[in-house]
C-alpha positions, -999 to 999 in steps of 0.1 A, spaced: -747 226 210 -777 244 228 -814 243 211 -833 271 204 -867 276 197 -876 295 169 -915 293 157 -920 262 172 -889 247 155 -858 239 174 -825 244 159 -787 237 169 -764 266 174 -729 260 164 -701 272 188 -676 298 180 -648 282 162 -617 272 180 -587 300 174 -564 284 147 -531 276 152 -503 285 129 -485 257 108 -462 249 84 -464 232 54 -456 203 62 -480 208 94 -457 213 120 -459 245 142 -438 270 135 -422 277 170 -413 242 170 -398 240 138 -377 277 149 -364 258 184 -354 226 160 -337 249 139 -322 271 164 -291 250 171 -281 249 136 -290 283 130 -268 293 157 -236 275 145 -244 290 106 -242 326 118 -213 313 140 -196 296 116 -205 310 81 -225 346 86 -205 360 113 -167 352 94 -179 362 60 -188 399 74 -161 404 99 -139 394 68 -156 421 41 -152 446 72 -119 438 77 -108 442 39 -113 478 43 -90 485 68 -49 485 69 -28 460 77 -33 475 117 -68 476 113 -74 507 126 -76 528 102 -99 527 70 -81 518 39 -112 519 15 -109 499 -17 -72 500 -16 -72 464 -5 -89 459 -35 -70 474 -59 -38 452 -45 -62 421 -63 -49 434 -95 -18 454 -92 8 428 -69 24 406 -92 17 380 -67 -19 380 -64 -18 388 -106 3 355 -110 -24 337 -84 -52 351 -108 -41 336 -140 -34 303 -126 -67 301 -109 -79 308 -146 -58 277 -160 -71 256 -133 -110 264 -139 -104 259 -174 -88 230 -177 -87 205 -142 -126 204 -141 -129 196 -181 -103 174 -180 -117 152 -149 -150 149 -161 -140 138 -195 -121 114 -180 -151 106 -159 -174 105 -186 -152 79 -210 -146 57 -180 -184 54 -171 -188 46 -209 -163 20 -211 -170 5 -180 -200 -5 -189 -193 -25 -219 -165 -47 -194 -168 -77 -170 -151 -65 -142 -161 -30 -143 -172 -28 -109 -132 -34 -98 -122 -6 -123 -146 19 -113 -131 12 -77 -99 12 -82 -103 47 -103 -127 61 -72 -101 48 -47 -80 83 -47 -115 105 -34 -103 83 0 -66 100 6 -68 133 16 -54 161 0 -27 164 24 -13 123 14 -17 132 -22 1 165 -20 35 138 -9 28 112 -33 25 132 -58 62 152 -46 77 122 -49 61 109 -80 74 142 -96 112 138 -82 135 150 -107 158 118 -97 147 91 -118 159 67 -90 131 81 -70 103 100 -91 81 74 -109 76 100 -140 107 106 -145 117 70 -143 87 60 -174 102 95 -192 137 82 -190 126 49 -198 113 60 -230 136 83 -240 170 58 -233 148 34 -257 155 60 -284 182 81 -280 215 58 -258 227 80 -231 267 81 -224 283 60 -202 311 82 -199 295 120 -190 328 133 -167 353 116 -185 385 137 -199 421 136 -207 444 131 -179 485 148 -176 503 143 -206 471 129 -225 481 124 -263 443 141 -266 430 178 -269 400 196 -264 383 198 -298 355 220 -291 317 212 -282 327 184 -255 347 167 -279 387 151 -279 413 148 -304 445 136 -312 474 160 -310 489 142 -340 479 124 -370 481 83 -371 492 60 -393 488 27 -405 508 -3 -386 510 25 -354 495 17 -319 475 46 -302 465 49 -270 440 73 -257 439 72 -218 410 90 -199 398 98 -165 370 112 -144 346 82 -144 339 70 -108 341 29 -107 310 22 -99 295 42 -130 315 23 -157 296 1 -178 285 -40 -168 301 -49 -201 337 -32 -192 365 -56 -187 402 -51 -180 418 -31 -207 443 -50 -228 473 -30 -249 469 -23 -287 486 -49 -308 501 -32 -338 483 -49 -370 498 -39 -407 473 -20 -428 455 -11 -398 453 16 -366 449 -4 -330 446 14 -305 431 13 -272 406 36 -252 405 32 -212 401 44 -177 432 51 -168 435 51 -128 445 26 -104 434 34 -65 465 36 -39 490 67 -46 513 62 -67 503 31 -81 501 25 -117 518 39 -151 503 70 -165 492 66 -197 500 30 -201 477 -1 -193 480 -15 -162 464 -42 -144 424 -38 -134 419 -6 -156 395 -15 -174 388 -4 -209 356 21 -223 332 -6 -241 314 11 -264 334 40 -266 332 57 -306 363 65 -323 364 87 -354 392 92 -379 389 128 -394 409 139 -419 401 177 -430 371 181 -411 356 147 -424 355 115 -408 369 92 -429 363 62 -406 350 51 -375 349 26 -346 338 12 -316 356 -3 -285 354 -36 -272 347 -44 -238 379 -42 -227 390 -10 -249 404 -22 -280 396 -6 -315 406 -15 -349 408 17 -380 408 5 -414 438 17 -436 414 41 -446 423 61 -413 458 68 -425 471 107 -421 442 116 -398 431 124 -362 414 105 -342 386 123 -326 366 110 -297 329 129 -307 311 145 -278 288 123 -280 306 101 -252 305 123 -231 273 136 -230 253 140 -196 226 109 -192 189 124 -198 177 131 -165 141 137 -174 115 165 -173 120 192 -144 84 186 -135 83 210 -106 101 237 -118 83 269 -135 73 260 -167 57 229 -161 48 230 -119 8 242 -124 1 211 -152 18 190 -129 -4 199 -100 -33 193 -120 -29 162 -132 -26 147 -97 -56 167 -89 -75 151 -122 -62 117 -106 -80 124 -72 -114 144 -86 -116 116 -125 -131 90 -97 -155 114 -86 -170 125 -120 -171 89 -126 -192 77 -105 -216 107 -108 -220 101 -143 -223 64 -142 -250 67 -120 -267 92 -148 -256 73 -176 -277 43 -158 -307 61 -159 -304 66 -197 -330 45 -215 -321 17 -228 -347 15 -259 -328 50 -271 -298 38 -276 -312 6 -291 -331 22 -316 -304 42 -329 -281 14 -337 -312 -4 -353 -314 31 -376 -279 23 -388 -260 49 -359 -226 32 -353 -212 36 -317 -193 72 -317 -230 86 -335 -245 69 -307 -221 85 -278 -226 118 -292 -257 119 -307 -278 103 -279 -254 96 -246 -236 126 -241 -269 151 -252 -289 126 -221 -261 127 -199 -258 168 -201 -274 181 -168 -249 157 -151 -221 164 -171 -230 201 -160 -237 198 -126 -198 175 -119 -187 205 -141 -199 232 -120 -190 211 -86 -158 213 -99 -151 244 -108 -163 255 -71 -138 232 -57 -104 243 -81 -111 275 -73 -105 268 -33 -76 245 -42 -50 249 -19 -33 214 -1 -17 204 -33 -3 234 -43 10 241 -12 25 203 -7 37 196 -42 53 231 -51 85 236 -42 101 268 -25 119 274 -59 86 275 -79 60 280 -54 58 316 -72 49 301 -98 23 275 -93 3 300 -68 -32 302 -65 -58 325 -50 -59 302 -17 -23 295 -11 -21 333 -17 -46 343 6 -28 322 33 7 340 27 -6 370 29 -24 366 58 2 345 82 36 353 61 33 382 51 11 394 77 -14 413 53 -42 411 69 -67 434 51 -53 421 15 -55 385 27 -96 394 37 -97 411 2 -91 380 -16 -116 360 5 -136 381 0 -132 379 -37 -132 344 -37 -164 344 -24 -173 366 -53 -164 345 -80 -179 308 -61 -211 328 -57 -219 330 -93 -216 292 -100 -234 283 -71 -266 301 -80 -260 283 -117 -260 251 -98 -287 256 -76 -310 267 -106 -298 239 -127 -307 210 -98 -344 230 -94 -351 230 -130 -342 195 -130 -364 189 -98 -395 204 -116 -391 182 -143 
C-alpha cells in the first residue's frame, strides 16, 4: 500500500483487487473439474448418447436402411402378432414379478427379524443375486423337466399327486392272440363269456416291459377251482426266447399283476369285485355268478407325469417364479436395511395401546417402510422390463412364442429375422417406457434426500 497525503493526513490506498477466478461449488475450478470429467464424458456419449440416437435414426429407415420408412417401424409395435404377444407378456411381468419379489422380500425381512439365525436365512435367500442370469436360465430348465426323473417340480407334483390318487402299474398292458378278453370301451377289458361258480378263469395280458412290473409281483400260480367261488388268475403272459412258453397258460417266471382289480358285472352293474395277489390270483364270491368279468380302465391308466411347465399355458409364470427366486433376496435385503431404521419406540407403543402384531405390520411397519417398498418396486419394474437371459434360456423352441418378451423380441428381430429398423423401433420404445419410472424414482430418492 502507498501513503498519500491529504491535508496533512496520510492515508493507505488499497490496490485494485486481484481478477477472480471461477469455481465451483464445491470450490474446485471449473476447467479442472471439465478435464476430470472428460474421460467419462467421453465413454457416456460413446457408449450411451451416441447408440441411443443412431438407434431412433435408424427406426425410421427400412430394413436396408436406405430408404426412409417413417413411422412404419412403429406401427409394426402394434400390428405383428409377435411383438403384440411380447407386449402383453411384458405387461404380466411388470405386474406381477416385481410385486411378487418384494412381498416376498418384505415378509422375510419381517420374519427374520423375530429368529436366531436370521443372518444365515437372509443369506441363503440373497445367495441367488450371485448366479448370473445365464446359470439360472439352466437350473431353472432343468428344474422345470417334464420327466419327473429329472425335473425337481415335477418330481414334488408327482409326489403329491401319487399320495392321492395311485397311478397304474400296468399303462400298456392288453390282451394277447386268443385272449378270453375284449375291448370294452374307455380303456377297459372284458370277458367274452359269462363265469360261473366252481369255474377257473384266466385272463392273460401283455405289453408291460419287465422292468416296469410292480416290486410286489411274484411268479404267477394257476387258479385252483374253489366250489361256491370264481378263481381265476390275472398275469403277464410272456416268456423271453422264441417260442418258449404256452400262450395263455401259466408258465414258469411269468409273474402275476399284484394289485390288478377285477369286477364282476352283470347288466351294466358290478356285482362284485377283487384284487390280485402278488402273484395273480383272485377269488369272486358266489355272488359273481352269470357275469363278466371286466378289468376297469383304471389299470391301465397312464402314470401322472406332472405339469407341462414349459409348454404355452404355463411357460411365462414359470419364468417368473425363477426370476422372483433370483430378485426376493434382493428386495430383502433392501428392506431389512429400511425396516432397521424404523423406530423402535413406534412399534412399542402400539403394542402397549393394545395393537396385536398384523395391526402393527400394517398399521405402523409397512406405512414406515413405504418409500423403500417403492423404490425396490420401481427398481424392479426397470429391470423386468429388460428381462431377457431367462426367457431366452428357459423357453423352449416349442413355446418360445409364447413366453416372448420385448427384449428377446428385439433380439430376433434384429439377428434372426434380420429386421433391423423394427428391432431399433422397439429399443427405442423400451426406452420409452423405462424412462417414465426412472424420473418417478429419481424424484422419489430427492424428496427423500430433502427430508
Amino acid at each position: 500500500m502507498a501513503p498519500a497525503a491529504a491535508g496533512g493526513v496520510a492515508k493507505t490506498v488499497a490496490p485494485p483487487p486481484a481478477p477472480r477466478t471461477r469455481k465451483s461449488v464445491t470450490g474446485t475450478r471449473r476447467t479442472a473439474a471439465a478435464l476430470f470429467l472428460l474421460p467419462a464424458l467421453v465413454l457416456l456419449g460413446a457408449l450411451v448418447v451416441y447408440p441411443i440416437g443412431y438407434s431412433v435414426v435408424r427406426s425410421l429407415y427400412d430394413r436396408s436402411g436406405d430408404s426412409f420408412a417413417g413411422v412404419d417401424n412403429y406401427r409394426a409395435l402394434f400390428t405383428d402378432d409377435g411383438i403384440r404377444t411380447a407386449l402383453r407378456n411384458n405387461v404380466v411381468w411388470v405386474v406381477f414379478a416385481p410385486t411378487i419379489a418384494t412381498a416376498l422380500g418384505l415378509v422375510f425381512a419381517v420374519l427374520t427379524e423375530r429368529i436366531r439365525w436370521g443372518t444365515a436365512f437372509k443369506l441363503i435367500v440373497f445367495m441367488p443375486m450371485a448366479i448370473s442370469m445365464l446359470a439360472a436360465g439352466i437350473i431353472f430348465r432343468l428344474v422345470y423337466d417334464q420327466d419327473p426323473d429329472k425335473g425337481v417340480a415335477n418330481a414334488v407334483w408327482v409326489g403329491v399327486h401319487d399320495t392321492f390318487a395311485e397311478s397304474s402299474a400296468f399303462p400298456r398292458a392288453h390282451p394277447g392272440r386268443d385272449s378270453p378278453l375284449r375291448p370294452a370301451g374307455g380303456g377297459a377289458f372284458v370277458t367274452r363269456a359269462a363265469v360261473h361258480s366252481g369255474e377257473t378263469v384266466v385272463l392273460p395280458l401283455v405289453g408291460v416291459a419287465p422292468d416296469r412290473m410292480p416290486d410286489s409281483a411274484r411268479n404267477a400260480v394257476p387258479p385252483t377251482p374253489e366250489p361256491g367261488k370264481i378263481t381265476g388268475t390275472t398275469w403277464q403272459d410272456f416268456t423271453r426266447g422264441k417260442g418258449v412258453g404256452t400262450l395263455a397258460g401259466v408258465d414258469p417266471g411269468e409273474l402275476g399283476y399284484a394289485g390288478m382289480r377285477i369286477e364282476a358285472v352283470r347288466d351294466g352293474t358290478v356285482v362284485a369285485s377283487a384284487k390280485a395277489a402278488p402273484d395273480g390270483t383272485f377269488t369272486l364270491p358266489a355272488a359273481a355268478d352269470g357275469a363278466h368279468l371286466r378289468l376297469p380302465a383304471s389299470n391301465f391308466k397312464e402314470p401322472y407325469n406332472g405339469l407341462d411347465w414349459l409348454g404355452p399355458s404355463l411357460v411365462t409364470p414359470a419364468i417368473i417364479g425363477a426370476y422372483i427366486w433370483m430378485w426376493a433376496g434382493f428386495a430383502m435385503v433392501l428392506i431389512a436395511a429400511g425396516l432397521a431404521g424404523i423406530p423402535r419406540d413406534l412399534l412399542e407403543a402400539a403394542r402397549v395401546d393394545g395393537a396385536d402384531e398384523w395391526q402393527v405390520f400394517r398399521r405402523i411397519t409397512v406405512p414406515l417402510l413405504a418409500p423403500v417398498l417403492g423404490v425396490v418396486t420401481v427398481t424392479l419394474m426397470i429391470n423386468v422390463l429388460k428381462v431377457f437371459d431367462l426367457v431366452f434360456i428357459i423357453a423352449p423352441g416349442s413355446s418360445q412364442d409364447d413366453a416372448d418378451v420385448l427384449a428377446l423380441e428385439l433380439y430376433r428381430k434384429g439377428f434372426s429375422e434380420d429386421e433391423p429398423g423394427i428391432a431399433s423401433a422397439i429399443a427405442v420404445f423400451l426406452l420409452l417406457l423405462v424412462i417414465p419410472v426412472m424420473w418417478f424414482n429419481i424424484r422419489r430418492l430427492r424428496r427423500e434426500v430433502r427430508r
